[in-house]
N, C-alpha and C positions, 0 to 999 in steps of 0.2 A: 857835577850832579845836575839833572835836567831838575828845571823849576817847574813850578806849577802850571804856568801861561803854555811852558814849551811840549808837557803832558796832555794838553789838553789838544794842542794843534797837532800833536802825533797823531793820538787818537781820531781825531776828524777827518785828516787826511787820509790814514788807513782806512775807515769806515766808507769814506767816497770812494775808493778805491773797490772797495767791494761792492757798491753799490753798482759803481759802474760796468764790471765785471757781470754782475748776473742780469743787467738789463742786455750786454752788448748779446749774452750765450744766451739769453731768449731771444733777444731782437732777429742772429741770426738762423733760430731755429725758424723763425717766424718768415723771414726771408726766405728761407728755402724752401719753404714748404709747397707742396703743390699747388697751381690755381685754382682754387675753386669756388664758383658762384657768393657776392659778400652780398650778405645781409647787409643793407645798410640802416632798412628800415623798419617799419613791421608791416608795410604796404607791399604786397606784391609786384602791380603794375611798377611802383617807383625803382624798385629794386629790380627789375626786369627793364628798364629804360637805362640807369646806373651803370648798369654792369653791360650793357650796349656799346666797349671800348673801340671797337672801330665802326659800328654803324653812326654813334652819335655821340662823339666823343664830348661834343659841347655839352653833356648834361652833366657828364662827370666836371668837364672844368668848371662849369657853374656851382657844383654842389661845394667844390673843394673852394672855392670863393666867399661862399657861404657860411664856411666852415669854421673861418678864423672867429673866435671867440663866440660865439654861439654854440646854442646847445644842438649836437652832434645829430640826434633824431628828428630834430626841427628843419637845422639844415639842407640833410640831403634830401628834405621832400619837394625843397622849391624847385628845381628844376621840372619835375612833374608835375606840379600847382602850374605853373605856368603857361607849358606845353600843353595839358588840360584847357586852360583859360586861354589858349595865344593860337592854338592848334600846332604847337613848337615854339624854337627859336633859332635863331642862327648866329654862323661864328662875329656876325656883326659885333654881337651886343658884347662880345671878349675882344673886343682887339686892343682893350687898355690895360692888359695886363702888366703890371710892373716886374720885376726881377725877384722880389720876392713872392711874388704869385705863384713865377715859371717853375722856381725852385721848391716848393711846397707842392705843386703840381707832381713834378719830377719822382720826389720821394714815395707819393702814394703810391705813382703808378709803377714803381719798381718795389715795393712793399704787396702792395697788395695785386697787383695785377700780374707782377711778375715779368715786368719789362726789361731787358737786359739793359744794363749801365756798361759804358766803358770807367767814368771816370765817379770814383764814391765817394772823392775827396772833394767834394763841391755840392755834395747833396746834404742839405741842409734839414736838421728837424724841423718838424712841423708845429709849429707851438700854439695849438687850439687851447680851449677850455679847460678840455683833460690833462694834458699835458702841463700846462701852465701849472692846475693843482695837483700835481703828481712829485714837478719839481720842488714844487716849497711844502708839500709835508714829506716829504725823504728828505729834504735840508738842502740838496742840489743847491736853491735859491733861497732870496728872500720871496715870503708873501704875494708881495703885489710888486715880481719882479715884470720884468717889461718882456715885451716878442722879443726884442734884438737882446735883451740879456740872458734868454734861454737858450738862443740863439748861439753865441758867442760861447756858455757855457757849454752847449754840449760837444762845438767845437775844439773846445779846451780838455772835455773828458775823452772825447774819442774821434782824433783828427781824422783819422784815415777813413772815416765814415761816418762823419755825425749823424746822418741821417736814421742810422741801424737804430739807434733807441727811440727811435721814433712808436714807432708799431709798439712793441712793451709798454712803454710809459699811455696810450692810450690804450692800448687794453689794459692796465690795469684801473687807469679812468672811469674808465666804462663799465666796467667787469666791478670793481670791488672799492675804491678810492673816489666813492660818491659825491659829491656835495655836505648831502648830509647826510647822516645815519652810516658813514662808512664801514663794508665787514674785513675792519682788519684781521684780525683770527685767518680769514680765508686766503688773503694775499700771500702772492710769495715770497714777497719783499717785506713782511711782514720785522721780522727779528733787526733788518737793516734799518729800518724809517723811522725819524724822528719825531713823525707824530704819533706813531703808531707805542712805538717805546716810552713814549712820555705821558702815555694813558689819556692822553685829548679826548680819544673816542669815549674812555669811560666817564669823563666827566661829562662829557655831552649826554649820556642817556640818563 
């Protein structure tokens, strides 16, 4: 007869198990989809400099620099702020990027740019802001889990391309799993999330 502790570890593991399933089948509808021009911002010019992947490619790496734990529409405006103020920049000011830069690099621009990969088993999620709170109210994580424990987590839910929930888990950041005032009702992830399930949102209003 399964006990109580071992009922409850079923349940949790099936439910990640689901979770992980409709991030991977968004993640890779989102993958495929065709290129087209990304809004990064609500700035034209900045979003017309961005999305500039071979004329200037350092604006993107700088934005994606930028990126890690700040907020996502603040972020990608520095490279414009700057180039504005600087009259540009140059690949100077990136030549210290470390291996987790490259590989957070790597994921965007075969996410969203649409850059072909050989190898997807080494593309690592990208663990911004959004991300970070996407994982720990779906239950993914704990709270105030760390970059390298998303990290290692989502290599654990989906080896063969950690990277693929990437794209999902920020748009759902962005899109619906706010800070505050999040609309769960509208997510699609809604019915699977643990905070979403356990009424947080409604006690917050």
């Amino acid at each position: 007869m399964m006990s109580g502790g071992d009922a409850v570890t079923h349940v949790e593991t099936r439910n990640e198990a689901a979770i992980r399933d409709r991030l991977v089948e968004r993640g890779r509808a989102l993958f495929d989809a065709r290129k087209e021009p990304i809004r990064f911002t609500d700035d034209d010019n900045a979003n017309t400099l961005l999305n500039d992947i071979v004329g200037c490619p350092h604006a993107f790496v700088l934005g994606c620099m930028m990126h890690v734990r700040e907020k996502a529409e603040r972020a990608w405006l520095v490279p414009y702020r700057i180039s504005q103020r600087f009259g540009g920049f140059t690949i100077e000011m990136l030549r210290q990027l470390s291996l987790p830069d490259m590989k957070r690099l790597t994921n965007i621009l075969a996410g969203l740019f649409k850059i072909e990969l050989t190898d997807h088993y080494s593309i690592d999620i990208s663990a911004d802001v959004h991300v970070l709170r996407v994982f720990g109210r779906l239950g993914l994580s704990e709270p105030d889990a760390t970059t390298e424990q998303i990290v290692y987590k989502a290599r654990a839910l989906h080896p063969q391309f950690p990277g693929l929930i990437d794209l999902p888990c920020w748009e759902i950041g962005r899109t619906w799993c706010k800070p505050t005032s999040p609309i769960c009702n509208e997510c699609y992830m809604s019915d699977l999330c643990a905070f979403a399930t356990s009424g947080a949102n409604s006690r917050r209003s």
